[in-house]
Chimera marker file (.cmm) of the C-alpha trace (Angstrom):
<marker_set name="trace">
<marker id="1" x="12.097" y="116.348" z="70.146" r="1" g="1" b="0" radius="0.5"/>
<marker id="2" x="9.967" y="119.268" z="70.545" r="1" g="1" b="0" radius="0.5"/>
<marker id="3" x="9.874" y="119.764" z="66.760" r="1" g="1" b="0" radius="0.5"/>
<marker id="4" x="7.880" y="116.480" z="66.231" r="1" g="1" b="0" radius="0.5"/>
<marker id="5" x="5.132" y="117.368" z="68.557" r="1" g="1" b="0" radius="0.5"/>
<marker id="6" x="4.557" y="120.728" z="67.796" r="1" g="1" b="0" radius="0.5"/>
<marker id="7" x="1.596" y="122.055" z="64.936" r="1" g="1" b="0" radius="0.5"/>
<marker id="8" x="4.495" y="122.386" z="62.220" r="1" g="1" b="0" radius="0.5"/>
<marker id="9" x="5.927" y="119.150" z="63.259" r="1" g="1" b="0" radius="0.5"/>
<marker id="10" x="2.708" y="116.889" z="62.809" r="1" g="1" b="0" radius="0.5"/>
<marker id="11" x="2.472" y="118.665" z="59.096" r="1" g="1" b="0" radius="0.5"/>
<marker id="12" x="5.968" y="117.421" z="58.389" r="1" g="1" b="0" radius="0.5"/>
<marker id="13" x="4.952" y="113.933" z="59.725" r="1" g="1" b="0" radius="0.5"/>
<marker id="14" x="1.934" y="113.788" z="57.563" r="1" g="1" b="0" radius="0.5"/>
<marker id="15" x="3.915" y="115.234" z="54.467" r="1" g="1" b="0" radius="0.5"/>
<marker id="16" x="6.750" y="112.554" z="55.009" r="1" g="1" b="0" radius="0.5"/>
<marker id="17" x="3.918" y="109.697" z="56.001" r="1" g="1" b="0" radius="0.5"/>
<marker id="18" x="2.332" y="110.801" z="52.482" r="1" g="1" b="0" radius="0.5"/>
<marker id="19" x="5.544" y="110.623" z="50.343" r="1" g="1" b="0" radius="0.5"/>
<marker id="20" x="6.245" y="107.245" z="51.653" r="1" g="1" b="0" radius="0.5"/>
<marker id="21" x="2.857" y="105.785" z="50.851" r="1" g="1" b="0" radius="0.5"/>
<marker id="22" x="2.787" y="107.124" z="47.253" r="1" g="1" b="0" radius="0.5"/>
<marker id="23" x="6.508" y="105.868" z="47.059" r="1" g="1" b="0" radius="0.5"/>
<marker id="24" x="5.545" y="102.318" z="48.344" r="1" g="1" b="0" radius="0.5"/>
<marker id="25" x="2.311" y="102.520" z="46.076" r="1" g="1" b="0" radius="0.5"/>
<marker id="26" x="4.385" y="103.784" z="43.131" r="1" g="1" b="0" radius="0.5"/>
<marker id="27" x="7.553" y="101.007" z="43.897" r="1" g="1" b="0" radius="0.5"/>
<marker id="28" x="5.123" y="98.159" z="44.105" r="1" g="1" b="0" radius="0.5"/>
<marker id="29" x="3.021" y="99.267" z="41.114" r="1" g="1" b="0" radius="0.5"/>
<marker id="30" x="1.774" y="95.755" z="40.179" r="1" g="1" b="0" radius="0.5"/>
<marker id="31" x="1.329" y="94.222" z="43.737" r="1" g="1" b="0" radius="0.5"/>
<marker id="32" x="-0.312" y="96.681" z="45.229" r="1" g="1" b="0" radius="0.5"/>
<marker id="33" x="-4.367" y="96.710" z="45.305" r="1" g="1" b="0" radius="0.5"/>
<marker id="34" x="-6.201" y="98.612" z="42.793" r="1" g="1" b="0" radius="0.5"/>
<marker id="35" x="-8.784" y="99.351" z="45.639" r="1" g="1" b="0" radius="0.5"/>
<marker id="36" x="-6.824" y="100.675" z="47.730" r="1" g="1" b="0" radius="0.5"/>
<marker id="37" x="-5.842" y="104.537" z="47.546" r="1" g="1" b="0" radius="0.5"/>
<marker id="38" x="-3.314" y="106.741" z="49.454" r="1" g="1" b="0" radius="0.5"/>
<marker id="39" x="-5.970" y="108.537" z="51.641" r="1" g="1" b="0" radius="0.5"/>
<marker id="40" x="-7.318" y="105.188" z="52.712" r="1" g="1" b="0" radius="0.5"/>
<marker id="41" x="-4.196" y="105.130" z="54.523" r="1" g="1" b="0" radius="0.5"/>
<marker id="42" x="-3.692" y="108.253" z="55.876" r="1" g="1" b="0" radius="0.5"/>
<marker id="43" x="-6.647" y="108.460" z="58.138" r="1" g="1" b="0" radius="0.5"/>
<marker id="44" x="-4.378" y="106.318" z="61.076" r="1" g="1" b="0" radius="0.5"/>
<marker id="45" x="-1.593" y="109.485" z="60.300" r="1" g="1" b="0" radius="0.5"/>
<marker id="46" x="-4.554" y="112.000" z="60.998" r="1" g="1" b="0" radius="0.5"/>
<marker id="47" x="-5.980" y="110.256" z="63.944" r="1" g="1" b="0" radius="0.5"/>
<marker id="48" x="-2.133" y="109.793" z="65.126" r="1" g="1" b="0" radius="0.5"/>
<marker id="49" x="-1.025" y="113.666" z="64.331" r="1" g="1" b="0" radius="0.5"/>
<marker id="50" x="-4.578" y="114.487" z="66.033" r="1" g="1" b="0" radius="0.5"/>
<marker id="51" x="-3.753" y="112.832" z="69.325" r="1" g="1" b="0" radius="0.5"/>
<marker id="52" x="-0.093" y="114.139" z="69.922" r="1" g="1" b="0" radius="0.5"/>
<marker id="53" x="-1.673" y="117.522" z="69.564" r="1" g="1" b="0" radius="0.5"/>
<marker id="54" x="-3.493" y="117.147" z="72.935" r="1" g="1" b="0" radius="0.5"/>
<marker id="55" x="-0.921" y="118.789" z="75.236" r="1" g="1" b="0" radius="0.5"/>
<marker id="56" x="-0.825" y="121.808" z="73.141" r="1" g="1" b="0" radius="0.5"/>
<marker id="57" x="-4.245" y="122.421" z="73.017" r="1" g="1" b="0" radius="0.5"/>
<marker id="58" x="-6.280" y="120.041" z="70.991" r="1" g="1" b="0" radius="0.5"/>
<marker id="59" x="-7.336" y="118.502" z="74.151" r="1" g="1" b="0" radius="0.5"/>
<marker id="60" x="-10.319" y="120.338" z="74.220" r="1" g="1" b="0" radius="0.5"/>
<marker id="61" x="-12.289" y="118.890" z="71.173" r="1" g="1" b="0" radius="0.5"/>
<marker id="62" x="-11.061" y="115.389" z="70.640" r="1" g="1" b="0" radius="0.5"/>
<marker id="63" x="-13.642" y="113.667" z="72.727" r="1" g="1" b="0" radius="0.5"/>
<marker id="64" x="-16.207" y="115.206" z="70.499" r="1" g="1" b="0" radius="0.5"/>
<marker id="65" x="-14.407" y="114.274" z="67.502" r="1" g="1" b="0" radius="0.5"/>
<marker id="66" x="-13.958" y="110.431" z="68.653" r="1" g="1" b="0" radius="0.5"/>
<marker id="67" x="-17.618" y="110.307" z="69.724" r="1" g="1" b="0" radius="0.5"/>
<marker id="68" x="-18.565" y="112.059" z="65.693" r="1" g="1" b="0" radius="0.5"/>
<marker id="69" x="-16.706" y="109.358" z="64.361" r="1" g="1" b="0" radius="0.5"/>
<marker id="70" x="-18.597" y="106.591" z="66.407" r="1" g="1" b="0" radius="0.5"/>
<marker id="71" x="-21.590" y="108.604" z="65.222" r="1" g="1" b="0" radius="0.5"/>
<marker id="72" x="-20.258" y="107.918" z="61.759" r="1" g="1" b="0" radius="0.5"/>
<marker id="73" x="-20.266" y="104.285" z="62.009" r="1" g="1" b="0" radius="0.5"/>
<marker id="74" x="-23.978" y="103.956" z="63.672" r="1" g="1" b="0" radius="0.5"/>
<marker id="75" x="-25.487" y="106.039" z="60.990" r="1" g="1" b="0" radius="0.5"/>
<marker id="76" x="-23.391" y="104.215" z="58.353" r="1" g="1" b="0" radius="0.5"/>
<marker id="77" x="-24.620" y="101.038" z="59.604" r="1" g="1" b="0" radius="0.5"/>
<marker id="78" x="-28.428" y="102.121" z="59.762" r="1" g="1" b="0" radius="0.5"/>
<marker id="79" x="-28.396" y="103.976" z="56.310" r="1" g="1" b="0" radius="0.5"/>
<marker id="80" x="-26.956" y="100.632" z="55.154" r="1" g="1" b="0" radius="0.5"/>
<marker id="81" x="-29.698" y="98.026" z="56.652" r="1" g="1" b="0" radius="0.5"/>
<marker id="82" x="-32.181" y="100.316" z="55.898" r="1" g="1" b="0" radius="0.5"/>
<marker id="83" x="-31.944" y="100.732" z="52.361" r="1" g="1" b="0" radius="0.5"/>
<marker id="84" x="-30.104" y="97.454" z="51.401" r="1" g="1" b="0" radius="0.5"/>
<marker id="85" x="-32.067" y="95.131" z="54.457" r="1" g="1" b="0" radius="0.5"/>
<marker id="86" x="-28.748" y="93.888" z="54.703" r="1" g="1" b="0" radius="0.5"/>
<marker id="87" x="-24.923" y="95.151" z="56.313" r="1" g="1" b="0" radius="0.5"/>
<marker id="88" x="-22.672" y="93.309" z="54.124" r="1" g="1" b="0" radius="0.5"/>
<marker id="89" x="-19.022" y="93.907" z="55.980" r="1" g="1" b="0" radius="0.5"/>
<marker id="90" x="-17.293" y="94.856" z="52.605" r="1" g="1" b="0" radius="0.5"/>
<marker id="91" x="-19.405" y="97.367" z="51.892" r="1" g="1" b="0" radius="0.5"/>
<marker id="92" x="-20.290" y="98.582" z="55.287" r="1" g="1" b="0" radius="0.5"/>
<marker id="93" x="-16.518" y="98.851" z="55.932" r="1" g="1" b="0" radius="0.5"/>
<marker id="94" x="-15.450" y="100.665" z="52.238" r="1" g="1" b="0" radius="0.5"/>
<marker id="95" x="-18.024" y="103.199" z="52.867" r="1" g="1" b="0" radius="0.5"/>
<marker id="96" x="-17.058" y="103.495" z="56.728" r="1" g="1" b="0" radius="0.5"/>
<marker id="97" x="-13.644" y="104.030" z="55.895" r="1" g="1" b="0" radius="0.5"/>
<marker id="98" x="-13.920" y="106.550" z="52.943" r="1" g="1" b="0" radius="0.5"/>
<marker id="99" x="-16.078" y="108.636" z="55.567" r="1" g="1" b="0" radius="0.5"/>
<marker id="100" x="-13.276" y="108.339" z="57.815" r="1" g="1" b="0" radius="0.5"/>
<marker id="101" x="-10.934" y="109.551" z="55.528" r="1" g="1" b="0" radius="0.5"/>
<marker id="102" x="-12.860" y="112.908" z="55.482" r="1" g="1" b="0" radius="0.5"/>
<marker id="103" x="-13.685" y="113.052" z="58.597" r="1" g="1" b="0" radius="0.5"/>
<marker id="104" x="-10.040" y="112.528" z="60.339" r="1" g="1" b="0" radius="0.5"/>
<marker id="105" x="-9.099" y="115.200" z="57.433" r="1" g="1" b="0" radius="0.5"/>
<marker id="106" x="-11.162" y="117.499" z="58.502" r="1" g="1" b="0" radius="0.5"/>
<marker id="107" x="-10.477" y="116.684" z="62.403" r="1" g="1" b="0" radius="0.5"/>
<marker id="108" x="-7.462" y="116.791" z="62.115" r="1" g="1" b="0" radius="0.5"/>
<marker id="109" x="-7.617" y="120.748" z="60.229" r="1" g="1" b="0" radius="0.5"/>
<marker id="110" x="-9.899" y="121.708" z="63.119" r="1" g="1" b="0" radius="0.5"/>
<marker id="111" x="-7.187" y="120.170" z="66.361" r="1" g="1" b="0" radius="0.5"/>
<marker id="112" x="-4.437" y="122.298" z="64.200" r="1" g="1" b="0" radius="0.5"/>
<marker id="113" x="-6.675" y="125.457" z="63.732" r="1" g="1" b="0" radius="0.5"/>
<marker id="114" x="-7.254" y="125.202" z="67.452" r="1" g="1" b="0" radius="0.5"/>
<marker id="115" x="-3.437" y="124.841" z="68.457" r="1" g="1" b="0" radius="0.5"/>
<marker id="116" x="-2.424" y="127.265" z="66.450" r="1" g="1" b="0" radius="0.5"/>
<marker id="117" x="-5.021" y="129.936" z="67.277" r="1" g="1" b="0" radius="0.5"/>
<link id1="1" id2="2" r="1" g="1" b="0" radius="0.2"/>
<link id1="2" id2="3" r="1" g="1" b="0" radius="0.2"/>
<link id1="3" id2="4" r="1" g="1" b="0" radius="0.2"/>
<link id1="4" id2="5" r="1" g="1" b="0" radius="0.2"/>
<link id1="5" id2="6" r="1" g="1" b="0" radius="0.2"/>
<link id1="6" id2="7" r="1" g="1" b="0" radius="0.2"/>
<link id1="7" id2="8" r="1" g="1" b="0" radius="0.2"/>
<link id1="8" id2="9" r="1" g="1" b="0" radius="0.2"/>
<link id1="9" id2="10" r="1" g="1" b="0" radius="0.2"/>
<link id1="10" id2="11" r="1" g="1" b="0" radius="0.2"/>
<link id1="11" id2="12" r="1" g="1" b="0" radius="0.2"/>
<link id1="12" id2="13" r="1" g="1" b="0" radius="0.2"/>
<link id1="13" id2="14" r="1" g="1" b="0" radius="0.2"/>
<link id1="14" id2="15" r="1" g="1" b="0" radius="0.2"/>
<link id1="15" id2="16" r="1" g="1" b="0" radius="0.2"/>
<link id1="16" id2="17" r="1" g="1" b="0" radius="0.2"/>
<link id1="17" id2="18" r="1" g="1" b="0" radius="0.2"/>
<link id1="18" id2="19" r="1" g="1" b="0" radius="0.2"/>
<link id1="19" id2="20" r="1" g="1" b="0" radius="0.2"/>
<link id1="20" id2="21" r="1" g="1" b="0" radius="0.2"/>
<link id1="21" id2="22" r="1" g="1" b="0" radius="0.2"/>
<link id1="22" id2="23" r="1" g="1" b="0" radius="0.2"/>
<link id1="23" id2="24" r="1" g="1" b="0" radius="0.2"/>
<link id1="24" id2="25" r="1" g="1" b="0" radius="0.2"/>
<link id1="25" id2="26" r="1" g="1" b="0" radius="0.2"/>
<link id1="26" id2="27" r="1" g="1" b="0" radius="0.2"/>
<link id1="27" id2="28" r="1" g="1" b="0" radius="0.2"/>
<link id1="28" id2="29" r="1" g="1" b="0" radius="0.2"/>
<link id1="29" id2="30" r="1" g="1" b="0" radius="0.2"/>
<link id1="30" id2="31" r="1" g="1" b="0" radius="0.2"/>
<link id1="31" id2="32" r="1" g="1" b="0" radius="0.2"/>
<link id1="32" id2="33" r="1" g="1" b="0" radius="0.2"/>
<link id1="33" id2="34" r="1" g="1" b="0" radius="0.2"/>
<link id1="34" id2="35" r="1" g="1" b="0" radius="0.2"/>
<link id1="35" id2="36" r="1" g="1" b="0" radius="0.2"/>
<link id1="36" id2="37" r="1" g="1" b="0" radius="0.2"/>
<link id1="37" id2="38" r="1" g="1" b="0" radius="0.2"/>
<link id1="38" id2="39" r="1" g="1" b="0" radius="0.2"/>
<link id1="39" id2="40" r="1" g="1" b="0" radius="0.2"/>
<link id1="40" id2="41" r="1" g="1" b="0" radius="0.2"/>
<link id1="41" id2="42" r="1" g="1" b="0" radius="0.2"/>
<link id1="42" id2="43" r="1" g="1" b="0" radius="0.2"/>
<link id1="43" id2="44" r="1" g="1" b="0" radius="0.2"/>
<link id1="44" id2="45" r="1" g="1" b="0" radius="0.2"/>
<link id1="45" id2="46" r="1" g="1" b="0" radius="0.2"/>
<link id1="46" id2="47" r="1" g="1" b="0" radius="0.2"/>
<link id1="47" id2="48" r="1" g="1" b="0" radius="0.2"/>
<link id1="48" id2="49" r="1" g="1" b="0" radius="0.2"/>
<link id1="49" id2="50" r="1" g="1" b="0" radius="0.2"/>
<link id1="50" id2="51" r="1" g="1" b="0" radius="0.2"/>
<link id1="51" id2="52" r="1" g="1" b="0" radius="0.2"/>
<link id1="52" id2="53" r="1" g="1" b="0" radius="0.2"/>
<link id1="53" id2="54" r="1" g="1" b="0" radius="0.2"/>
<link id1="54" id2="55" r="1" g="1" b="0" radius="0.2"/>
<link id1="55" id2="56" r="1" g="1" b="0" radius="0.2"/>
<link id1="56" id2="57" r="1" g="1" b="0" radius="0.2"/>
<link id1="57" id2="58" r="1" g="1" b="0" radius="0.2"/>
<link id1="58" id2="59" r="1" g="1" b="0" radius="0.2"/>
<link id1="59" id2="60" r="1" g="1" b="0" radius="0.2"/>
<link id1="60" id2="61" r="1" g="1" b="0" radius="0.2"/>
<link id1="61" id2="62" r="1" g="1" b="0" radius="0.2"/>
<link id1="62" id2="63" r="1" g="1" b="0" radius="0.2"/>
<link id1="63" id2="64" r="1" g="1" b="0" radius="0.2"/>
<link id1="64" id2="65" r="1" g="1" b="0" radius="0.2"/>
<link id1="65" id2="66" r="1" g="1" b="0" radius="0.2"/>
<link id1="66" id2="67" r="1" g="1" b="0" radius="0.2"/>
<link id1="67" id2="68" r="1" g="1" b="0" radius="0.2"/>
<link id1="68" id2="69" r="1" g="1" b="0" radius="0.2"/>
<link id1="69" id2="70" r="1" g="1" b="0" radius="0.2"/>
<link id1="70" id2="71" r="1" g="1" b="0" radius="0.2"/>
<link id1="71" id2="72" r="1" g="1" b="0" radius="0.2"/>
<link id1="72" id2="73" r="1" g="1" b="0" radius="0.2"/>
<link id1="73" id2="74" r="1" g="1" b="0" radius="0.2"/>
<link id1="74" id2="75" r="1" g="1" b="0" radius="0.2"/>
<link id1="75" id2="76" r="1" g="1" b="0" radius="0.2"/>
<link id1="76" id2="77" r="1" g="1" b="0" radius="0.2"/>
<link id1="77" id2="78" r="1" g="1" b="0" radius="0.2"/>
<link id1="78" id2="79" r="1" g="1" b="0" radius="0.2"/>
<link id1="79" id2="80" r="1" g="1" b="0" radius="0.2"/>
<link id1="80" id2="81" r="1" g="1" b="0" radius="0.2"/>
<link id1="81" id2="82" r="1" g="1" b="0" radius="0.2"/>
<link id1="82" id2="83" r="1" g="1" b="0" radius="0.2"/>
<link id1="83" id2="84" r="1" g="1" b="0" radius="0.2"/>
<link id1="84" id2="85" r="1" g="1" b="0" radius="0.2"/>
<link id1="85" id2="86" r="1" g="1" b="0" radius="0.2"/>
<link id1="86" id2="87" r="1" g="1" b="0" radius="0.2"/>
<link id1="87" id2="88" r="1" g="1" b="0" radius="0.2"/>
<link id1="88" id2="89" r="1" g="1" b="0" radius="0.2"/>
<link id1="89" id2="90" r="1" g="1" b="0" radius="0.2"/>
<link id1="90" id2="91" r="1" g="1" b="0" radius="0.2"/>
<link id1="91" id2="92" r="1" g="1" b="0" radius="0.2"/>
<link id1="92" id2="93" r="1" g="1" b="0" radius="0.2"/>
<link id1="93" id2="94" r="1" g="1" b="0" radius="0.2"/>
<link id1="94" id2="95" r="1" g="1" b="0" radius="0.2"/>
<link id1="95" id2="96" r="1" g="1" b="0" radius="0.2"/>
<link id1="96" id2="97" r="1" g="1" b="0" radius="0.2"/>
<link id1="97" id2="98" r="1" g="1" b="0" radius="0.2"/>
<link id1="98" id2="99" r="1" g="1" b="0" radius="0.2"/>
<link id1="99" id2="100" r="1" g="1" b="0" radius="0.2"/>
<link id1="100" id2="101" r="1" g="1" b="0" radius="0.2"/>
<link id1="101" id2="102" r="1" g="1" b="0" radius="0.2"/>
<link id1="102" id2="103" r="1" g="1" b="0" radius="0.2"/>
<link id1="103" id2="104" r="1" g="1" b="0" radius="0.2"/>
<link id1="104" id2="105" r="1" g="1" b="0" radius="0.2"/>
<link id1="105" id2="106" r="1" g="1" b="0" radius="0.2"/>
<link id1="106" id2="107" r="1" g="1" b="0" radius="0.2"/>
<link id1="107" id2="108" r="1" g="1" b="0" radius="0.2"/>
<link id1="108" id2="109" r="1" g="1" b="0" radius="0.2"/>
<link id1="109" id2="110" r="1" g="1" b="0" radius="0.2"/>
<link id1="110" id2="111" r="1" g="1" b="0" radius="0.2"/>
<link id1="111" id2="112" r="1" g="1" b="0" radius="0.2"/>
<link id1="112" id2="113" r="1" g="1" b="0" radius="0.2"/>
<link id1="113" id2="114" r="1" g="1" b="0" radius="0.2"/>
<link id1="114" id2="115" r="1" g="1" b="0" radius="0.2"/>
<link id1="115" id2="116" r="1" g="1" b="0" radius="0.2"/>
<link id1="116" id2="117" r="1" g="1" b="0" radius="0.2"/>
</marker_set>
């Protein structure tokens, strides 16, 4: 059990997690939404894989990386009624979401670079 929460272990999980989306989005080829991509669904995985690697380490800078992403959706929401004078939830959330992509990406890369170091 130590395998699965370990640095190499949350890789696997993601690499397994990854192959089963593309396999679900390549079996259901005509039912599945054209809108939606693998990476749209990924960014629970990274959150996930982020969190488990808090007793080894990455305890340290997930706060800051939960308040970022809260960060992420205030400034979305202001860029958005700013320019548009309007926060239309479809848009609001496509463009929240795609930034969350990234930014669990990268947050999760930084929790692993910290474990591992």
């Amino acid at each position: 059990m130590t395998f699965w929460t370990s640095p190499g272990g949350q890789l696997a999980v993601l690499a397994i997690g990854f192959l089963i989306i593309r396999g679900a989005k390549r079996l259901l080829r005509r039912h599945w939404p054209a809108w939606l991509s693998t990476w749209d669904l990924m960014a629970p995985l990274f959150l996930i894989c982020s969190l488990v690697l808090i007793p080894a380490g990455a305890g340290l800078i997930l706060p800051w990386l939960v308040m970022g992403w809260m960060l992420i959706g205030v400034l979305v929401t202001l860029i958005q009624a700013v320019r548009n004078h309007e926060i239309l939830y479809p848009t609001f959330f496509k463009t929240f979401w795609r930034l969350t992509d990234l930014y669990w990406l990268l947050g999760f890369v930084s929790c692993f670079l910290l474990v591992i170091s």
